[in-house]
N, CA, C and O atoms as a GROMACS GRO file, in nm:
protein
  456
    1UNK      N    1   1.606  -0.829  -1.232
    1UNK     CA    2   1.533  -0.910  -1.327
    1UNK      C    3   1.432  -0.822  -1.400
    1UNK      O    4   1.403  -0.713  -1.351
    2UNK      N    5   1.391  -0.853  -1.488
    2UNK     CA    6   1.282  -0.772  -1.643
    2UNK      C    7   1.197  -0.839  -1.643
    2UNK      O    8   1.210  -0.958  -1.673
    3UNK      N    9   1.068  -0.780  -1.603
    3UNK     CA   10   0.943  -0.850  -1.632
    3UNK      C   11   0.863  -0.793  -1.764
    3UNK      O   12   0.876  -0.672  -1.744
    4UNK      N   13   0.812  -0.802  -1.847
    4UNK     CA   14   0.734  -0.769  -1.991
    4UNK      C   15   0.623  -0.851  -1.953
    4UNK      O   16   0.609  -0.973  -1.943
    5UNK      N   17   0.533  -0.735  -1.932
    5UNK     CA   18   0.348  -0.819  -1.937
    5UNK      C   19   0.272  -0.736  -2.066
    5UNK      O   20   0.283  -0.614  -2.082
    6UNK      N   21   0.227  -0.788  -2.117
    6UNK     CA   22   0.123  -0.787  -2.194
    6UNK      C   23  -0.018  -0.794  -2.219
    6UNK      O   24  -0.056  -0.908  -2.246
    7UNK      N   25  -0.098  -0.714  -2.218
    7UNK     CA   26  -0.211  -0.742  -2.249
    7UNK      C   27  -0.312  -0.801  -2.367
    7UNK      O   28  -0.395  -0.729  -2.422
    8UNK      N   29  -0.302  -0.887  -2.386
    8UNK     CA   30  -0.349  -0.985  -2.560
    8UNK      C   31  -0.502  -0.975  -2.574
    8UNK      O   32  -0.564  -0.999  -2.678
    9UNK      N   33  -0.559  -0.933  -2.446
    9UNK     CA   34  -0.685  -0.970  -2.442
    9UNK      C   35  -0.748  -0.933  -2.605
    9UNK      O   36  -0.709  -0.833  -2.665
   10UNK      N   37  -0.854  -1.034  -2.667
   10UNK     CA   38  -0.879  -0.973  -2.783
   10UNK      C   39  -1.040  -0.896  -2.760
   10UNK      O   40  -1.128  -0.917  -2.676
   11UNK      N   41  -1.028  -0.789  -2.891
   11UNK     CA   42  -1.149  -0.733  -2.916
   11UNK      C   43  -1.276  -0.849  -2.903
   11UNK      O   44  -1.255  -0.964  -2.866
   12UNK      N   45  -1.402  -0.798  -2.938
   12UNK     CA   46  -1.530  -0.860  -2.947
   12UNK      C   47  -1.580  -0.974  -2.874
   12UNK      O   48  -1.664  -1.050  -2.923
   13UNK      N   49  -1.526  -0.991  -2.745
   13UNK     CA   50  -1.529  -1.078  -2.631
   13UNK      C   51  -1.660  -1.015  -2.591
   13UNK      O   52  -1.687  -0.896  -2.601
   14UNK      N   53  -1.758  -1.135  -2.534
   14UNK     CA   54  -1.898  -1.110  -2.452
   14UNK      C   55  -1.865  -1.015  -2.328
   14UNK      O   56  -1.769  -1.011  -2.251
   15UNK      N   57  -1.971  -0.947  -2.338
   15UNK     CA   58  -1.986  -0.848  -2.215
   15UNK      C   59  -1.939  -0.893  -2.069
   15UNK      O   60  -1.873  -0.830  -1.986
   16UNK      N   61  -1.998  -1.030  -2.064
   16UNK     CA   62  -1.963  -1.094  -1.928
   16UNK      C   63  -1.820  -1.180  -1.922
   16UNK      O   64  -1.778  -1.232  -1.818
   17UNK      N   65  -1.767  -1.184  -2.026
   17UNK     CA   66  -1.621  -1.178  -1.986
   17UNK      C   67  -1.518  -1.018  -1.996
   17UNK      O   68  -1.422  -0.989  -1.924
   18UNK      N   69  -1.564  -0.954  -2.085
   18UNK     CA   70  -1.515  -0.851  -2.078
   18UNK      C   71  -1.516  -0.724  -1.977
   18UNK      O   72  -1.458  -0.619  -2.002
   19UNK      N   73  -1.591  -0.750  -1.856
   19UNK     CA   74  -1.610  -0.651  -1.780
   19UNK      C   75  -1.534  -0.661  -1.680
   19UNK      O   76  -1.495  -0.776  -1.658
   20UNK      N   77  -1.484  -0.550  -1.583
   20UNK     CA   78  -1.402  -0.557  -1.470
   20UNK      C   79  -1.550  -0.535  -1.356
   20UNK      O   80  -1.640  -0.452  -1.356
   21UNK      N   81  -1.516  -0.661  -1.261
   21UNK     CA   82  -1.631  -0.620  -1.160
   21UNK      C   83  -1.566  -0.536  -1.020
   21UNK      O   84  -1.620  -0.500  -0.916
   22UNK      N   85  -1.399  -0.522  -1.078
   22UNK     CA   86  -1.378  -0.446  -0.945
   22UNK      C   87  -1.360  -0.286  -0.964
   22UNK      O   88  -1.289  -0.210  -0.897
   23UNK      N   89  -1.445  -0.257  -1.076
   23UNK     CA   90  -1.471  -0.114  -1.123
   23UNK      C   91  -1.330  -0.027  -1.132
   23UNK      O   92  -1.302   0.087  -1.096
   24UNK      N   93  -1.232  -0.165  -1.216
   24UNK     CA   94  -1.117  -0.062  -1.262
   24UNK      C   95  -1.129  -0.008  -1.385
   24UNK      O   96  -1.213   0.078  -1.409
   25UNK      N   97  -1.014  -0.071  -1.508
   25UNK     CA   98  -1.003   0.018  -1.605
   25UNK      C   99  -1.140  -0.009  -1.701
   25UNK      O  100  -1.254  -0.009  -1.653
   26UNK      N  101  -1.114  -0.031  -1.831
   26UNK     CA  102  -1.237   0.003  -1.979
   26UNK      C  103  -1.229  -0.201  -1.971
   26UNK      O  104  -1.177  -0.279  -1.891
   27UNK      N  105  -1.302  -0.217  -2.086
   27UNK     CA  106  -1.359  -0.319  -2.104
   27UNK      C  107  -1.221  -0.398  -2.170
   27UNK      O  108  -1.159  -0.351  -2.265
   28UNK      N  109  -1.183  -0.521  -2.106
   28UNK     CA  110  -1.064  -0.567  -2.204
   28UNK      C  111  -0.918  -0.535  -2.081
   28UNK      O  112  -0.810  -0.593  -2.078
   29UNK      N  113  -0.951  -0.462  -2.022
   29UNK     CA  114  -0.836  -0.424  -1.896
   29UNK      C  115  -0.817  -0.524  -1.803
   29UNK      O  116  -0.911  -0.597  -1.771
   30UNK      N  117  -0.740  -0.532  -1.770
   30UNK     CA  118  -0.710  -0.610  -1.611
   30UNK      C  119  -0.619  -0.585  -1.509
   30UNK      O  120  -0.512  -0.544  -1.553
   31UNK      N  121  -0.624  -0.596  -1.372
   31UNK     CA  122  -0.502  -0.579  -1.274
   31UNK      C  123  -0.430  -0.693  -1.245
   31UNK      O  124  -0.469  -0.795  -1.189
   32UNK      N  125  -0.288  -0.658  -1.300
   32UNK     CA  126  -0.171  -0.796  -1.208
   32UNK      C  127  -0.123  -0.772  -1.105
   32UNK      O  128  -0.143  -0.661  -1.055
   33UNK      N  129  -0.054  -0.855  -1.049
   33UNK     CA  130   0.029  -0.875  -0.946
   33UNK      C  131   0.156  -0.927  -0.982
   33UNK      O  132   0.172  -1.040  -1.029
   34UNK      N  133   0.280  -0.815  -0.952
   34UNK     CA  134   0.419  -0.874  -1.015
   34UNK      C  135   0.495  -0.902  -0.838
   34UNK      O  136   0.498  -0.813  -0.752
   35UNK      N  137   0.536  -1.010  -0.823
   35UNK     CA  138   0.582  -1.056  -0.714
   35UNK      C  139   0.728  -1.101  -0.740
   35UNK      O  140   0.750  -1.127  -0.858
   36UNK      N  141   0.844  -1.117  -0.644
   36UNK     CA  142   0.967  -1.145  -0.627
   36UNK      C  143   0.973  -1.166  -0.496
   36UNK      O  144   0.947  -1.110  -0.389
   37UNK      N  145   1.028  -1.294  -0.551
   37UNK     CA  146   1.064  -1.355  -0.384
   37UNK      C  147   1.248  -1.366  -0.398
   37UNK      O  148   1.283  -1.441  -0.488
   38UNK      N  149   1.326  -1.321  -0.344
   38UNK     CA  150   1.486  -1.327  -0.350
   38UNK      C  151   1.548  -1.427  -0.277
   38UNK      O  152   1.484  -1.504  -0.206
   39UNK      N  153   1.636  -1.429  -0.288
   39UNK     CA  154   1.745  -1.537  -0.190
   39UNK      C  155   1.750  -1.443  -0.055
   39UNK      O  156   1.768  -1.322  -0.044
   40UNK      N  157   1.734  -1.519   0.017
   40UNK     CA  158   1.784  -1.486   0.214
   40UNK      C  159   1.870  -1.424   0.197
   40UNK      O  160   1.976  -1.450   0.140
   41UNK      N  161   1.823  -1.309   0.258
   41UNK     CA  162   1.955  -1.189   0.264
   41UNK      C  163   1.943  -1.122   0.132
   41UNK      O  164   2.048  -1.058   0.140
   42UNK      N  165   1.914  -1.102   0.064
   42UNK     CA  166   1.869  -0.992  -0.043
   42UNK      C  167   1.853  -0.890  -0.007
   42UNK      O  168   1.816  -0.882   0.111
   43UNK      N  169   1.871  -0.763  -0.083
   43UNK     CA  170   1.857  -0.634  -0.051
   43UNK      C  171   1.783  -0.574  -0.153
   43UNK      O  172   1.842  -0.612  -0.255
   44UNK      N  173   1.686  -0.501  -0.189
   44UNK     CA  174   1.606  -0.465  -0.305
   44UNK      C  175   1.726  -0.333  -0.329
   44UNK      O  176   1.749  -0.258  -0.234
   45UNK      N  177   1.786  -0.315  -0.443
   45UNK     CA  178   1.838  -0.180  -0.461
   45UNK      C  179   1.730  -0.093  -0.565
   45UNK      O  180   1.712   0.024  -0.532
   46UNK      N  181   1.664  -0.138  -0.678
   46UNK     CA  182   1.555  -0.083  -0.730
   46UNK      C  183   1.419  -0.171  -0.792
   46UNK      O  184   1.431  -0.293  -0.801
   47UNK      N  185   1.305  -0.111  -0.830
   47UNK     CA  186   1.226  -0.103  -0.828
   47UNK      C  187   1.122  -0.026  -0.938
   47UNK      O  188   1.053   0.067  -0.898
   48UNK      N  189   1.118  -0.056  -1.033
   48UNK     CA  190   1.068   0.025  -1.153
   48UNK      C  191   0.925  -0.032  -1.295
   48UNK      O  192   0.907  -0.137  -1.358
   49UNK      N  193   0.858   0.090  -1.292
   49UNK     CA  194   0.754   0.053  -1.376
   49UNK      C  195   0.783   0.130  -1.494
   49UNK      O  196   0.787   0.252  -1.480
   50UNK      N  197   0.810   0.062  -1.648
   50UNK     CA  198   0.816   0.167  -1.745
   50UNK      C  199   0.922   0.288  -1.706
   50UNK      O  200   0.905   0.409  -1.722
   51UNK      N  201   1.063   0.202  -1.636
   51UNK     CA  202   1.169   0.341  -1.641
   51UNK      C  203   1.153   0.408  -1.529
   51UNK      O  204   1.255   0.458  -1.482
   52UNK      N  205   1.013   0.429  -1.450
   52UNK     CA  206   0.969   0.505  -1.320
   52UNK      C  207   0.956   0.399  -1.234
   52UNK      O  208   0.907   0.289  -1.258
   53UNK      N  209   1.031   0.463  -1.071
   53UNK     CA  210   0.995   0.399  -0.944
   53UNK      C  211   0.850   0.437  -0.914
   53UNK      O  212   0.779   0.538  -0.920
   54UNK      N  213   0.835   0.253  -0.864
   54UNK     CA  214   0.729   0.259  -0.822
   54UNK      C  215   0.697   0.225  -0.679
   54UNK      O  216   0.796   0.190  -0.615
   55UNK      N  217   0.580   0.227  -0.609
   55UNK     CA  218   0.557   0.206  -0.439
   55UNK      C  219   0.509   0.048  -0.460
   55UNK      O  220   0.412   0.020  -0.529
   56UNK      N  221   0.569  -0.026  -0.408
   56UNK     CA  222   0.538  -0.146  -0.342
   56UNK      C  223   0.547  -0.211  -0.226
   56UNK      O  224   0.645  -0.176  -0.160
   57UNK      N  225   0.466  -0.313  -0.167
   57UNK     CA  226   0.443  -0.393  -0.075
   57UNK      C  227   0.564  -0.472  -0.054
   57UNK      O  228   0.604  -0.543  -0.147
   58UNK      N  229   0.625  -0.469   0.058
   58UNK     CA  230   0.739  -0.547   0.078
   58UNK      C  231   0.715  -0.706   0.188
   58UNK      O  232   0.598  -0.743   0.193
   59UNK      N  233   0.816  -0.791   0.268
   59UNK     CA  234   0.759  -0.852   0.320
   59UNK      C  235   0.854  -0.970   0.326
   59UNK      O  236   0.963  -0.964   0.270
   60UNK      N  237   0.810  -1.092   0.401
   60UNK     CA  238   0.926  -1.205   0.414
   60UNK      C  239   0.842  -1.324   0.392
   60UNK      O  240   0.732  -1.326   0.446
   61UNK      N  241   0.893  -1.456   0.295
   61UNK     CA  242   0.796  -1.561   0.274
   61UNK      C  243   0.919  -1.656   0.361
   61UNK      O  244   1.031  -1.606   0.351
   62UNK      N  245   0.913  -1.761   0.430
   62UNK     CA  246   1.053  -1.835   0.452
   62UNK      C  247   1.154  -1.806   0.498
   62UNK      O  248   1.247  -1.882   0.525
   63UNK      N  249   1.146  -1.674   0.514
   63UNK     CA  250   1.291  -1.582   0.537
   63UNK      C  251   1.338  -1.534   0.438
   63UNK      O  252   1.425  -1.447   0.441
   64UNK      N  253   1.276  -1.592   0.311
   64UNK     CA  254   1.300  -1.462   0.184
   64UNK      C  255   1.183  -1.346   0.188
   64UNK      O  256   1.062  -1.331   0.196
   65UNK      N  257   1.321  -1.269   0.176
   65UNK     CA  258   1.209  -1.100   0.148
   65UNK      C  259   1.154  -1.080  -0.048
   65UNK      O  260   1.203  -1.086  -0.161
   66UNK      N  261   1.068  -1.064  -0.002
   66UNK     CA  262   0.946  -1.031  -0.106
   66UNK      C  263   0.912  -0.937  -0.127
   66UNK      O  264   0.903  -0.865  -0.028
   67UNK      N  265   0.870  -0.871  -0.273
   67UNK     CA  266   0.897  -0.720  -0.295
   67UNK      C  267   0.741  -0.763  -0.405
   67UNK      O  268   0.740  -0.865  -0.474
   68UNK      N  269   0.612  -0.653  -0.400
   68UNK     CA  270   0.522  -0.707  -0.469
   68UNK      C  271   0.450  -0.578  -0.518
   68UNK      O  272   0.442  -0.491  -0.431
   69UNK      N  273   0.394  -0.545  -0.645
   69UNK     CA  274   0.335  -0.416  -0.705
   69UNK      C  275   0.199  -0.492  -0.778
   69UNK      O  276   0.196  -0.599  -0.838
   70UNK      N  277   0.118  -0.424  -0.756
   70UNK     CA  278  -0.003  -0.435  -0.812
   70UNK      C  279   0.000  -0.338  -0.960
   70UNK      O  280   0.046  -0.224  -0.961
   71UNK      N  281  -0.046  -0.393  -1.056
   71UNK     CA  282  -0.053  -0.251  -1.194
   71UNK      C  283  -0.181  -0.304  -1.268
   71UNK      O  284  -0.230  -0.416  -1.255
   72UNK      N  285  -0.217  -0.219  -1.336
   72UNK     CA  286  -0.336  -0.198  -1.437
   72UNK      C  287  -0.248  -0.220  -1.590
   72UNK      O  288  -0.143  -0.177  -1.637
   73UNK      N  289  -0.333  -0.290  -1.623
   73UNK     CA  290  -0.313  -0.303  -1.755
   73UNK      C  291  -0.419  -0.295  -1.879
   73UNK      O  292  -0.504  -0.383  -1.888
   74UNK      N  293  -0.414  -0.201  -1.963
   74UNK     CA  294  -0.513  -0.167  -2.033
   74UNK      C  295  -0.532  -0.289  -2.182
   74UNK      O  296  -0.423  -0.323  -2.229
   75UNK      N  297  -0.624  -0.335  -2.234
   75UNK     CA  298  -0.632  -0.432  -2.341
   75UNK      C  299  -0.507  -0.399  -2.465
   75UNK      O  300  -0.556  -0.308  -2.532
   76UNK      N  301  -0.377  -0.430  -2.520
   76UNK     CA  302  -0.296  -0.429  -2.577
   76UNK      C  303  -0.211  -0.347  -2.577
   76UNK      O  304  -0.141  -0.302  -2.668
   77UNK      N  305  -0.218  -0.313  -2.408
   77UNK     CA  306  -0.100  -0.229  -2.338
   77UNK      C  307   0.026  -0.337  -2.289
   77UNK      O  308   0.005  -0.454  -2.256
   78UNK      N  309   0.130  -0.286  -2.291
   78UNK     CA  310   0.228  -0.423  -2.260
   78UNK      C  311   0.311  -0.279  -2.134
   78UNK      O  312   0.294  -0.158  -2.146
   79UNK      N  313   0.366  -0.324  -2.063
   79UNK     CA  314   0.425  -0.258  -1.926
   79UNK      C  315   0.539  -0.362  -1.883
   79UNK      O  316   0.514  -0.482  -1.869
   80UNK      N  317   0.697  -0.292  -1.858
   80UNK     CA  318   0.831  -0.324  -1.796
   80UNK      C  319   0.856  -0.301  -1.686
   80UNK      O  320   0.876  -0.188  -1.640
   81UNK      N  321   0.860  -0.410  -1.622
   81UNK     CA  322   0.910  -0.383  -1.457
   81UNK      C  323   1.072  -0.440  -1.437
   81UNK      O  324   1.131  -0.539  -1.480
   82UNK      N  325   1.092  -0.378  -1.391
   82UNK     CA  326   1.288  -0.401  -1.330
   82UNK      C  327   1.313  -0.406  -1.222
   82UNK      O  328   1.336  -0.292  -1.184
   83UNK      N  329   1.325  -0.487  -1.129
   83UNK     CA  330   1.358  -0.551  -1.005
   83UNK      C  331   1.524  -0.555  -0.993
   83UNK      O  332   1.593  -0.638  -1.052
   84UNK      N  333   1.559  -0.487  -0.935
   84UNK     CA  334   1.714  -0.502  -0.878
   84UNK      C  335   1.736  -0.534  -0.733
   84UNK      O  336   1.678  -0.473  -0.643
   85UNK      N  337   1.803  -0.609  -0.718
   85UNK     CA  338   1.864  -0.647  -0.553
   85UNK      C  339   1.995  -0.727  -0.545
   85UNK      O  340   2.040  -0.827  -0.602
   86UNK      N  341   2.029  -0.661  -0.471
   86UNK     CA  342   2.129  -0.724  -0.397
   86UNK      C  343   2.161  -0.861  -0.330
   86UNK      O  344   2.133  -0.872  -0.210
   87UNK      N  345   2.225  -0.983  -0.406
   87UNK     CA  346   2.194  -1.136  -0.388
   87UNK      C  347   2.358  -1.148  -0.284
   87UNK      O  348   2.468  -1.121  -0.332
   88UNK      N  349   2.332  -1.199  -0.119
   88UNK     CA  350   2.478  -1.260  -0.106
   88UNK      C  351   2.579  -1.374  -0.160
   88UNK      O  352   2.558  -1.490  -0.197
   89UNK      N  353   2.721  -1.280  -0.149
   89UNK     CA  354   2.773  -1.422  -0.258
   89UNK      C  355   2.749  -1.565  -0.216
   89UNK      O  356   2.753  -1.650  -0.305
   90UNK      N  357   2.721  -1.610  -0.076
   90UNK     CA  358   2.762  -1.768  -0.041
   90UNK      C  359   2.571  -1.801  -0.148
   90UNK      O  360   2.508  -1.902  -0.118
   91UNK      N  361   2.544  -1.755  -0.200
   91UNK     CA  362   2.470  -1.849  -0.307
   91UNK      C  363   2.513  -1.910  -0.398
   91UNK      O  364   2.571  -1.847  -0.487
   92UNK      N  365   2.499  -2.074  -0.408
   92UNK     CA  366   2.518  -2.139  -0.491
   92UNK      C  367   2.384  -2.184  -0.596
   92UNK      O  368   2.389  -2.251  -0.699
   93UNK      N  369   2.286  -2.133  -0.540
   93UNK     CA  370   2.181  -2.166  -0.655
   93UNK      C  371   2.146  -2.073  -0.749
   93UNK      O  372   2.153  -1.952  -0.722
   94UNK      N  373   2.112  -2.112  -0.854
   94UNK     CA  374   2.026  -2.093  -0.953
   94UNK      C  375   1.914  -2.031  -0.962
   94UNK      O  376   1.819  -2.085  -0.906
   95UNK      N  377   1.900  -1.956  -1.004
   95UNK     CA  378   1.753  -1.861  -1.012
   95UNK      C  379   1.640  -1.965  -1.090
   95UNK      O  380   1.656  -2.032  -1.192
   96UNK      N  381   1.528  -1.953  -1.009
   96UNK     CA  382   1.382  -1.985  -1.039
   96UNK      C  383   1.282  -1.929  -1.119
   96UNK      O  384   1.211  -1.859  -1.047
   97UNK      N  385   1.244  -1.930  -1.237
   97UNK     CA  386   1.125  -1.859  -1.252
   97UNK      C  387   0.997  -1.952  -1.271
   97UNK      O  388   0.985  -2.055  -1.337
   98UNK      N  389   0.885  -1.869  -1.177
   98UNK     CA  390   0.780  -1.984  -1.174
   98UNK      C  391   0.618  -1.937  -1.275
   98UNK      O  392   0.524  -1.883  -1.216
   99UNK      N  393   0.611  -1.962  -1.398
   99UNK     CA  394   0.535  -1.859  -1.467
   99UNK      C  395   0.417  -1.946  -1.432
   99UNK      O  396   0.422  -2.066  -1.407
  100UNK      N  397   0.302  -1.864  -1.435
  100UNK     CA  398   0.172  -1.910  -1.374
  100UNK      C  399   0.108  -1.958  -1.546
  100UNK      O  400   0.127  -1.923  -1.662
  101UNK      N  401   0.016  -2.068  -1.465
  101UNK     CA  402  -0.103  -2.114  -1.586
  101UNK      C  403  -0.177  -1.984  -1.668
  101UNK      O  404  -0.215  -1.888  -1.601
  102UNK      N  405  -0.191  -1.987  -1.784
  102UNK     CA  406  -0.233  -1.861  -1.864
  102UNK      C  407  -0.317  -1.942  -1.965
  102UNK      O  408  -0.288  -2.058  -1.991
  103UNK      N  409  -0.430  -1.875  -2.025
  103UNK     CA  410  -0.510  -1.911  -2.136
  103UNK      C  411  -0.436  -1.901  -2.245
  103UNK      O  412  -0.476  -1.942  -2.355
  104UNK      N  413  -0.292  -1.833  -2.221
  104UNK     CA  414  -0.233  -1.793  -2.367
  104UNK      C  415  -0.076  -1.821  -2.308
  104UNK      O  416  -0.011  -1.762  -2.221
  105UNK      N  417  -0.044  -1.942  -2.396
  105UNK     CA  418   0.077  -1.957  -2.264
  105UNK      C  419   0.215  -1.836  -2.258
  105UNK      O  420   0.262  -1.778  -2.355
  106UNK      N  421   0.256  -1.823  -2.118
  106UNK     CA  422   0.336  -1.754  -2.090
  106UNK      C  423   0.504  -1.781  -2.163
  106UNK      O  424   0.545  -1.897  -2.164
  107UNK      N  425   0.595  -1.665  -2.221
  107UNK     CA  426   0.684  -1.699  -2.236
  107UNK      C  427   0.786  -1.619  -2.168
  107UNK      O  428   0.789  -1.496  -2.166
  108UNK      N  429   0.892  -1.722  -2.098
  108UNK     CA  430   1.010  -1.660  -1.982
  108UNK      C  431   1.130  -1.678  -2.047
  108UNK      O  432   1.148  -1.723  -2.160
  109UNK      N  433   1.229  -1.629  -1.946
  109UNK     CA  434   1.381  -1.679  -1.956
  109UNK      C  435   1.431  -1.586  -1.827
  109UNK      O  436   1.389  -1.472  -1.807
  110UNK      N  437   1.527  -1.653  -1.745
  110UNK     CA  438   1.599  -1.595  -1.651
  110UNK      C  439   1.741  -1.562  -1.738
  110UNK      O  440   1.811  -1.640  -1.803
  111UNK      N  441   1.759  -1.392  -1.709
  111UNK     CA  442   1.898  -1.372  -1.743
  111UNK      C  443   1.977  -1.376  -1.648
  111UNK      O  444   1.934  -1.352  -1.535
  112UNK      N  445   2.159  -1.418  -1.675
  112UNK     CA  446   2.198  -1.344  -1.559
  112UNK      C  447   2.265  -1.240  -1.577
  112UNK      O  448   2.305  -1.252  -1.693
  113UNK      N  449   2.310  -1.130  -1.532
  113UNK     CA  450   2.376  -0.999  -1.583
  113UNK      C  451   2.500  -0.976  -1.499
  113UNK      O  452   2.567  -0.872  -1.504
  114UNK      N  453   2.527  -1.083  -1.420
  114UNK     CA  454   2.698  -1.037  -1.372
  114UNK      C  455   2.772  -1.106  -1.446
  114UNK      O  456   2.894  -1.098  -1.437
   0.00000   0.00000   0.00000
């Protein structure tokens, strides 16, 4: 799956919204959290930020394994993540995507590529 985040934040925002208090990037920056939760029995085959592997937190919610990267995002920086795994065939469902509440609403689509 292809994740595309974006950073929209706009210029000339008050100091006290514009600041990071966890002394990361410049003014206008923020850190996400890109999470995947798979079907039972999944296998992660890759893992990528902008074309490059990246190190992430792995893990099981339900008995689905969960694969999770933290990234920085700079004010009208946009960043591609690519999640590949391995789904067993006895799935009959449908892929989920669950986009979170945003001040600027979020736009999705699940592809499928087999």
């Amino acid at each position: 799956s292809l994740v595309q985040a974006t950073n929209n934040a706009p210029e000339g925002l008050p100091a006290y919204v514009d600041i990071r208090s966890d002394k990361g990037g410049g003014p206008g920056s923020t850190r996400i959290g890109i999470a995947t939760y798979a079907p039972v029995g999944s296998v992660l085959t890759g893992f990528s930020l902008d074309g490059e592997p990246v190190a992430l937190d792995s893990g099981t919610n339900r008995s689905h394994p969960t694969w999770m990267a933290g990234v920085e995002l700079e004010r009208g920086q946009s960043r591609e993540f690519i999640v590949e795994f391995f789904e067993p065939r006895n799935s009959t469902r449908t892929p989920e995507f669950a986009p979170q509440p945003m001040t600027n609403p979020m736009q999705s689509s699940v592809i499928e590529l087999c």
